[in-house]
Residue, then its C-alpha position, 0 to 999 in steps of 0.5 A: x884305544x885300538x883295541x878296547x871300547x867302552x865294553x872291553x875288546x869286541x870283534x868277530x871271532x877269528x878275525x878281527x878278534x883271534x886266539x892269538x889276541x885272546x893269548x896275548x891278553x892272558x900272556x900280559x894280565x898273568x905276568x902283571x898281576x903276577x909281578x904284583x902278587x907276593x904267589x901265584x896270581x889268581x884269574x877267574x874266567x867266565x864265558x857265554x854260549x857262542x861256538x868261540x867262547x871255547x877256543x878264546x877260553x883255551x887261548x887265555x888259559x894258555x897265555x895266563x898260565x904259560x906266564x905264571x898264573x893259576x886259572x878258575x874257570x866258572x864256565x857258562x856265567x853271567x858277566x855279573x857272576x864273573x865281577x861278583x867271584x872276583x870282589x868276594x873272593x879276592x882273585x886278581x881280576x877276571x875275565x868274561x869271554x862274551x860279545x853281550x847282545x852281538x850276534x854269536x859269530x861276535x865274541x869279545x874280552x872283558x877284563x875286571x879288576x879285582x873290585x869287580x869294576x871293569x879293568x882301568x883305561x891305563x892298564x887296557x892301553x898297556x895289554x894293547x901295546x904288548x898285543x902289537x909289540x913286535x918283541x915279546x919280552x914277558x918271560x915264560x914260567x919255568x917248572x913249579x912256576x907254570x900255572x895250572x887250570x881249576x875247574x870253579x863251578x863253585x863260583x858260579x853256585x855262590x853268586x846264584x846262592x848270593x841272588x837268592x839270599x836277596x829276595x825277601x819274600x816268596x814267589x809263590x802264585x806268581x807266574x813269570x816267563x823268562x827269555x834267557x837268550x840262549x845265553x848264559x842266563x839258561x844256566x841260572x835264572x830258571x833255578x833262582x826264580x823257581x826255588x824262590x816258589x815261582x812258576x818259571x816259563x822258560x825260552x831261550x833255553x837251548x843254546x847251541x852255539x851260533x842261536x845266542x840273541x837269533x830271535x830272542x832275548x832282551x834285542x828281540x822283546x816281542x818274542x817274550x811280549x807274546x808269551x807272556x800274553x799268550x799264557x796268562x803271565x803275570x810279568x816277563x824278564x829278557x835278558x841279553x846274552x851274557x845277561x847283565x842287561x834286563x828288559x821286561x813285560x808286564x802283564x798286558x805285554x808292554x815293554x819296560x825298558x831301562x828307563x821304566x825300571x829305573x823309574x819303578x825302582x827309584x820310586x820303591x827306593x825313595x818310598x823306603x829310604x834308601x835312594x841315596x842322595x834322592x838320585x837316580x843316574x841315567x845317561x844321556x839316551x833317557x826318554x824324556x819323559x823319564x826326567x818329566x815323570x822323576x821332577x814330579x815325584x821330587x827325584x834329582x837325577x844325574x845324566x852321564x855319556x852312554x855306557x854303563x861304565x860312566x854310570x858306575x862312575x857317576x855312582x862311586x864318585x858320588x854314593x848314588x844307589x841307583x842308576x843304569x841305562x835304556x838298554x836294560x843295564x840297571x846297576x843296584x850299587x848295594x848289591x853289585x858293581x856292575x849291571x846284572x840282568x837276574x838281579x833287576x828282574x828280583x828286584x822288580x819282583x820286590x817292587x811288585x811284591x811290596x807295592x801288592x800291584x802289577x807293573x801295569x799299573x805302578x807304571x802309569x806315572x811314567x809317560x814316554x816320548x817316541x823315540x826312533x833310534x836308527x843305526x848307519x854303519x859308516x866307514x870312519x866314525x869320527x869323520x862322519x860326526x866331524x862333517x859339516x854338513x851332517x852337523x848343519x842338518x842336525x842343528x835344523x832338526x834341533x831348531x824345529x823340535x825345540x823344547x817338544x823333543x832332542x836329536x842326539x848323533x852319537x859313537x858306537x862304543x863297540x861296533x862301527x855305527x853312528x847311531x841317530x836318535x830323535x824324540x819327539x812328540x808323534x813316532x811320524x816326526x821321529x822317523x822324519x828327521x832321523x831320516x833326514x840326518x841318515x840321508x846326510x850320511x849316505x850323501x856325503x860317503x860315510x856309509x860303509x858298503 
């Protein structure tokens, strides 16, 4: 698609991504629901902290309401509160102004449907068609008709009401530190984890507008690995800027990253009964050593393409509980829909609870491979994947790793990057062949200047 990714329609705000997008997707989502609504249709609309979130806010509300549409508003949310309002509270679908882990000049559109799943393919490709119509022949609401905006702040309490039902026992005496990217996290996770009884330190805290993911956050984790060494804490949680991703730190400082939380959790959910099917769904940028740790406890798993939207499939189509990325978007398909950042930090907190030890050592099972992944920013994704030469130079590191490590050359779904990754058994020979594959690129002209 032109406009839509595998996370909804992201650019940089004000030019590639403009207010008049952000009208035309209000102007179309407000006449097609509302064409499917015996009323008024109901959109709910959530934001992150970056400076453009506001103008794309205003933009929306002027397209979906000049067609008909009645308009909640939640505010600075997380991405998850936005699916979490929509599926309990039967709205029409929503929309999550936010770029995720991008810089702040970035911005984009996520649209949900009304069970709290990202917006299906064929109703993305119908907003793009009507955004580059030449002809706008959506009729604008007339008199009683006109939408108006609600302030919804309401929704928001009720998703962190919601977090805190989820917790089974107290926090008391544990000191955990969070970095909430200056992102939308600062308004939510702070408040659940201290009146659960814990002893809350906070950075990231101060947003202003153009400082979200600047040095902090779930993109930058040695920021939060020091703090946490630095005042003694027992576990730290960073989230990204519209906080469905978590990454954490446990108590000696060390990374655990997607592939070590799904590994935790899928151990604490197998140990209770509750991993259903025995599976747990990863895609295909998994640590091998995820696989190698999984076969030896007995748990299957599942791989799928990148994106946690292919997770989400994987889960629904085949009722698995547990699944998520490397990246920290962890879905927990009893509790949510989608990755939820503040929800994985809580049920860290269970496994680390129940199991009465620190995440230093329940993680000792889990043996990760070096992995280097380099990005190369290129002029024409497809055409630099297609060349033969890059082809060639890929299949010679895959004949010299054989079965001690993989190389994988994939699409950014949201920027435009070819993104090179190795494992293998030293950091020296990831770095190597990465590089190898990289020079490729630059040699053949795919690199963008």
């Amino acid at each position: 698609m032109k406009y839509f990714g595998t996370d909804g329609f992201r650019g940089e705000a004000g030019n590639t991504l403009t207010v008049r997008h952000a009208y035309r997707v209000g102007r179309f989502l407000g006449w097609y629901f509302g064409n499917k609504s015996a009323d008024k249709a109901r959109i709910i609309i959530g934001k992150d902290t970056r400076r453009s979130s506001y103008m794309f806010e205003d933009a929306l509300c002027a397209g979906l309401t000049a067609s008909g549409a009645d308009v909640y508003l939640l505010h600075v949310t997380p991405t998850p509160s936005v699916s979490y309002v929509v599926r309990t509270e039967k709205f029409d679908c929503g929309i999550m102004i936010s770029a995720s882990h991008n810089p702040y000049y970035d911005n984009g559109l996520k649209v949900i449907n009304g069970k709290g799943h990202k917006m299906e393919a064929e109703v993305e490709e119908k907003i793009e068609a009507y955004i580059d119509s030449e002809v706008d022949d959506i009729p604008m609401a007339t008199r009683e008709n006109i939408g108006c905006t609600i302030d919804y702040a309401i929704g928001r309490h009720r998703y962190i009401g919601y977090l805190m039902s989820l917790a089974t026992r107290s926090f008391k005496n544990i000191k955990v530190g969070l970095d909430c990217a200056n992102g939308s996290s600062y308004s939510v996770a702070k408040g659940v984890f201290d009146a659960l009884g814990a002893q809350t330190f906070a950075i990231g805290m101060n947003p202003d507008g153009t400082n979200i993911n600047d040095n902090c956050g779930s993109t930058h984790i040695d920021n939060l690995q020091k703090f946490v060494v630095e005042n003694n804490l027992d576990v730290g949680f960073a989230y990204d800027g519209d906080a469905d991703r978590c990454l954490a730190v446990d108590d000696k400082g060390q990374v655990i990253d997607g592939d070590a939380i799904l590994y935790l959790c899928g151990c604490y959910l197998k140990d209770k009964g509750e991993l259903n099917n025995n599976t747990v769904v990863t895609t295909i940028m998994s640590n091998m050593g995820l696989y190698k740790a999984f076969d030896k406890v007995g748990i299957s798993y599942e791989k799928t393409s990148v994106g946690d939207k292919y997770v989400n499939a994987n889960m629904m189509q085949f009722g698995h509980s547990l699944g998520g990325e490397q990246s920290g978007h962890i879905i927990f398909s009893k509790y949510a829909v989608t990755g939820d950042g503040v929800l994985t930090s809580l049920m860290l907190m269970e496994v680390m609870l129940e199991k009465k030890e620190k995440l230093s050592e329940l993680r000792k099972g889990l043996v990760i491979y070096p992995q280097v992944l380099k990005n190369i920013r290129v002029n024409d994704k497809p055409a630099a994947r297609a060349d033969e030469d890059v082809i060639e130079a890929v299949k010679k590191v895959e004949q010299a790793l054989g079965e001690n490590g993989r190389i994988l050359l994939r699409e950014s779904g949201t920027e435009p990057v070819i993104r090179v990754m190795v494992e293998a058994e030293t950091q020296e020979l990831c770095e190597r062949y990465v590089d190898d594959v990289i020079a490729v690129l630059k040699a053949k002209g795919h690199e963008a200047k």
